[in-house]
N, C-alpha and C positions, 0 to 999 in steps of 0.2 A: 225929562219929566220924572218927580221922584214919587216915592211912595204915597205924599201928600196932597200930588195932585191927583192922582187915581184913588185917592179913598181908601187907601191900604196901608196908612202907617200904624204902626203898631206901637201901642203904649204899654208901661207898665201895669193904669190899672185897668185894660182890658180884660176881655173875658178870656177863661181860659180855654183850651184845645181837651176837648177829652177822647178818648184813645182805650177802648174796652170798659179795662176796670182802673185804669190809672190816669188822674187829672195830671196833665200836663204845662205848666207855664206857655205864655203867648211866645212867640217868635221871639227873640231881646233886639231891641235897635240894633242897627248896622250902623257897625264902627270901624270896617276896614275896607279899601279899594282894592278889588282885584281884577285879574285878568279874564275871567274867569264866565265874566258876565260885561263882554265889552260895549255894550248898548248903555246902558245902565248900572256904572258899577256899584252906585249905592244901594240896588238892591240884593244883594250878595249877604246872605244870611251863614253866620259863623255856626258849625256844631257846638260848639265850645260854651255856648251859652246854656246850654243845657246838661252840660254836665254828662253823668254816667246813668242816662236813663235807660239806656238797651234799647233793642230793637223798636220796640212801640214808639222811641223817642224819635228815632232815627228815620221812621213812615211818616209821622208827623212833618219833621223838616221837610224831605222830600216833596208831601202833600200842601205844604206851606210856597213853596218854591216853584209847584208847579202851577198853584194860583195864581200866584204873581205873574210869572212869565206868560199865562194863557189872557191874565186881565191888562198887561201891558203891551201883548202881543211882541213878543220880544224870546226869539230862542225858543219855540212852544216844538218845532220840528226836531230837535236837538236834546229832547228827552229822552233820557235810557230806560225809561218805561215801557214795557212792549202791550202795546195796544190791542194785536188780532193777533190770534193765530195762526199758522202755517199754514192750515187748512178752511180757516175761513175764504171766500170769495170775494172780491172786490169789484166794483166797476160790473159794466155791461159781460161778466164768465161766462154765462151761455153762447153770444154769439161767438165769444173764441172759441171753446168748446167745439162747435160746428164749425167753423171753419177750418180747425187744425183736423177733423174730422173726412171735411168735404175733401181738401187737399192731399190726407193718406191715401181717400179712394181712387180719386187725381191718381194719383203716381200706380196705384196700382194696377189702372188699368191700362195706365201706359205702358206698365211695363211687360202686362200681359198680351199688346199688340206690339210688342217690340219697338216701340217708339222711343225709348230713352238713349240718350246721345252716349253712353258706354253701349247701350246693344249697337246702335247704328254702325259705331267706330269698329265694334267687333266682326261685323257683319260685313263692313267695307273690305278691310283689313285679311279677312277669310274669303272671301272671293276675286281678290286682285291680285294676291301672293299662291292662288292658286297653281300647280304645276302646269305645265302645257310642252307638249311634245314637239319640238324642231322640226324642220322637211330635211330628210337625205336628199343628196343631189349624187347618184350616180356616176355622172361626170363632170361636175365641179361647176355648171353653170344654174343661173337666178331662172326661176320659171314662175311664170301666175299661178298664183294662190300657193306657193308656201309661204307657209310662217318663218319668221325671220325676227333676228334679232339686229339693234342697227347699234354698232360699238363704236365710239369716237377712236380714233387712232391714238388721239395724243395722251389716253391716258394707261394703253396699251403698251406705249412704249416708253415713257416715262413714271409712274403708279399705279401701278394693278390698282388700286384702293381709287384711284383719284373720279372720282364722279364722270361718268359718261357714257352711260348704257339710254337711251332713249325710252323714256316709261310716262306711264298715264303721272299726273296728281291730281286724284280727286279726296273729297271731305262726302261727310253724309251727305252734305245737301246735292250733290252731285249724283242720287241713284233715287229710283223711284220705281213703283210697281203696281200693276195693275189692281187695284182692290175690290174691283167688282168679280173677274175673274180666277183672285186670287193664284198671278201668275208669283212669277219667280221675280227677284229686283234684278233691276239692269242700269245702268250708267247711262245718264243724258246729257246732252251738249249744252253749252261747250266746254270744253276741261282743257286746265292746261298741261302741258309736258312738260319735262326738266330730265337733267343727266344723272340716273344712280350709280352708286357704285356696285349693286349687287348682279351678277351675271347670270344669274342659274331662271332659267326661262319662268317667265309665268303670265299669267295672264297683265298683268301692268307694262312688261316689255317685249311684250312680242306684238309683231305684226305680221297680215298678211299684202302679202304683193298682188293687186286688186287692176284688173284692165280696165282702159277709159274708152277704145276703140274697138269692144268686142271681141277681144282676142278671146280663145277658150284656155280654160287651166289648165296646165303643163306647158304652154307654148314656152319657148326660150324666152328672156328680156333680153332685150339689146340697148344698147350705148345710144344716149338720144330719143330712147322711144317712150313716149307719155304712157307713165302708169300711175296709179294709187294707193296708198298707203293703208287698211282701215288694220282698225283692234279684233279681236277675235272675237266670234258671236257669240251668244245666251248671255253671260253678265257683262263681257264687253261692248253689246250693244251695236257692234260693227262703227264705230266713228269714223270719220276719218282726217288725215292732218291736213290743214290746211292753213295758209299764212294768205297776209295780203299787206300792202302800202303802211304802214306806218303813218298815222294822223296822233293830234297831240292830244285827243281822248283815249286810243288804241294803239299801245306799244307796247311793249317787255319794260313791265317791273322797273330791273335795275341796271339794266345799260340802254332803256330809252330806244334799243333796236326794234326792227320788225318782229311783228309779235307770231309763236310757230302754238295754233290749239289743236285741238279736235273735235270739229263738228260732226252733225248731222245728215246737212245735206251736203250731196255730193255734185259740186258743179265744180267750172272750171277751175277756185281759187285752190281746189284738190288736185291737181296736175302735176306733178311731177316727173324729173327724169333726170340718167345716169351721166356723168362727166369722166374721164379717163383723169385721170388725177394728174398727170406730167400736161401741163399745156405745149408743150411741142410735140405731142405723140398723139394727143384728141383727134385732130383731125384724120389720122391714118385708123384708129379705134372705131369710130364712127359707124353704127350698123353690126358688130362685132360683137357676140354674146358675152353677158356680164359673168367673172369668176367671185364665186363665193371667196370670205376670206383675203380681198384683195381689197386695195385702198382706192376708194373713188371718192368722188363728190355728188352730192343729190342737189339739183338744182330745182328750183320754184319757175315754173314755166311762164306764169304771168308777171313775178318780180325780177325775175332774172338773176333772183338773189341764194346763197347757198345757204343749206341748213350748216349751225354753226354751236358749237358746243361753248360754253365759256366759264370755266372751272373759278375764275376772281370772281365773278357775282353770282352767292350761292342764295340758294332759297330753302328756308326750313320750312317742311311740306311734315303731313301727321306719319311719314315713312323716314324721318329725316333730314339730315343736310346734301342739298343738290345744289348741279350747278344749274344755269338760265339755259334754254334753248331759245338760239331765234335764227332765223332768216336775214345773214351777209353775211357778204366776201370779203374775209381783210386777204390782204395781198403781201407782199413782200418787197423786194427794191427789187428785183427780179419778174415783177407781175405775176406771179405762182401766189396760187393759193395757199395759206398756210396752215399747221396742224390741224387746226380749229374746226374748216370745213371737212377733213378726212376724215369717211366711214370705212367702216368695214361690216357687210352683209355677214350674217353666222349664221349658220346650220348646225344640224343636232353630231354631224357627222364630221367635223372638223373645226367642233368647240373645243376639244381636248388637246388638238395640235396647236403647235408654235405659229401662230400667223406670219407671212411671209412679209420681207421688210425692202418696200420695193424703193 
């Protein structure tokens, strides 16, 4: 469509453009195609027809140009004429105003209840890596209720570094607190475990040694006898580890094994007990108190399967890279249990010694 169909060509002896105190000639016909105006290039209005009028001449164009393009609807968004100011308001401002308002208040009181997921992580983080004090064992044997730490063998003997200290993983949503009584937070079920490399006791890998058949604490453990595993009370919450069967909703992550967490309640899938680590020597062990520091197997009384550490399939947990823990027994060509299942019980008293390499 050109100028002639919208009403807008311009003649010579139109009227003219006046501009303060100086009469201006009309716009001059368009006589060139350019890029410039690619809707419409014959409306493309040259300065050059105007001569050396100055600035007045040059608002004019401008004002000339922008008629066009608003009356043709054509390029009207594309003018470098600035319309509002900075400080003007647009559109419905108030409700943003309040809203950017309501949501500051938002965060601030969350963050005045500790609910922001940097306090939560901080708050996880400072009571899991808390210290905790080991059990001495006078004469080198496992007794109920000490704390203990449970180290994989094979990375004892092949990389101190290599992942395999048995410890909590939990995330925020993992810990909760009374708020009517405004108790202290503690760790809820169920959580999973995995193998760290860090050794120095704390509340994420210690455990205590917990009876299922009323034994009192300090009795010896022995080889074969059902005991429990739980975390240490106030923010651990006392869990306790428990595995069971492997179904194809409930497994381990990343080798599909029997899955090893930490629950709640404490029934029978929390059973455990000791193996003599040589299978030709178990049965002579049998009944025979457990030495700290020595290499055994924990077996699951209802799966009949061994906890089992597995350094190839690691899991990034908000403490790191670890390996999986689960529940089985690989074997060897020799039917012997291999690194994998081998623990070693540690006390506070013969963490600093060379564990013995039986």
């Amino acid at each position: 469509m050109g100028l002639e169909g919208a009403g807008l060509a311009p003649s010579d002896s139109g009227p003219e453009v006046l501009t303060g105190s100086q009469t201006l000639p009309r716009a001059p016909q368009v006589s060139s195609f350019t890029a410039s105006c690619p809707l419409a290039p014959e409306l493309y209005i040259s300065a050059a027809g105007l001569g050396a009028a100055g600035a007045h001449a040059q608002e004019a164009l401008w004002t000339w140009r922008r008629f066009v393009r608003v009356k043709l609807g054509i390029g009207a968004e594309m003018d470098p004429v600035r319309v509002y100011r900075p400080a003007v308001r647009l559109g419905n401002w108030r409700e943003d105003v309040t809203l950017e308002e309501e949501a500051l208040s938002e965060f601030l009181q969350r963050k005045d209840r500790g609910e922001l997921t940097v306090q939560k992580t901080g708050v996880l983080r400072q009571n899991l890596l808390k210290p905790v004090s080991l059990s001495v064992s006078p004469d080198g044997s496992l007794r109920f209720g000490d704390p203990v730490m449970l180290v994989n063998s094979r990375g004892m003997k092949r990389d101190p570094c290599d992942p395999g200290v048995l410890s909590i993983i939990a995330d925020f949503s993992n810990f909760t607190s009374h708020l009517k009584t405004n108790s202290k937070q503690f760790l809820q079920g169920p959580c999973q475990v995995g193998g760290a490399s860090s050794r120095q006791p704390c509340v994420r890998n210690t455990f205590i040694i917990t009876s299922v058949d009323e034994c009192e604490d300090g009795e010896i453990l022995r080889y074969e006898q059902n005991f429990a595993l739980r975390t240490t009370p106030d923010f651990g919450a006392e869990l306790y580890l428990a595995s069971d069967h492997r179904t194809f909703q409930k497994c381990a992550k990343k080798s599909r094994l029997q899955e090893v967490s930490l629950v709640q309640q404490k029934d029978f899938l929390c059973w455990w007990k000791l193996l003599y680590f040589d299978p030709q020597e178990r049965l002579e062990h049998e009944g025979f108190p457990v030495q700290v520091n020595t290499k055994l197997l924990l077996s699951h009384c209802k799966t009949n399967q061994c906890l089992a550490a597995l350094p190839d399939h690691t899991l990034w947990t908000p403490f790191g890279k670890e390996s999986e823990i689960t529940a089985h027994t690989f074997l060897d060509s020799h039917k012997a249990e291999q690194e994998s299942n081998h623990w070693i019980f540690m006390t506070s008293d013969l963490r600093e010694e060379e564990p013995s390499r039986n």
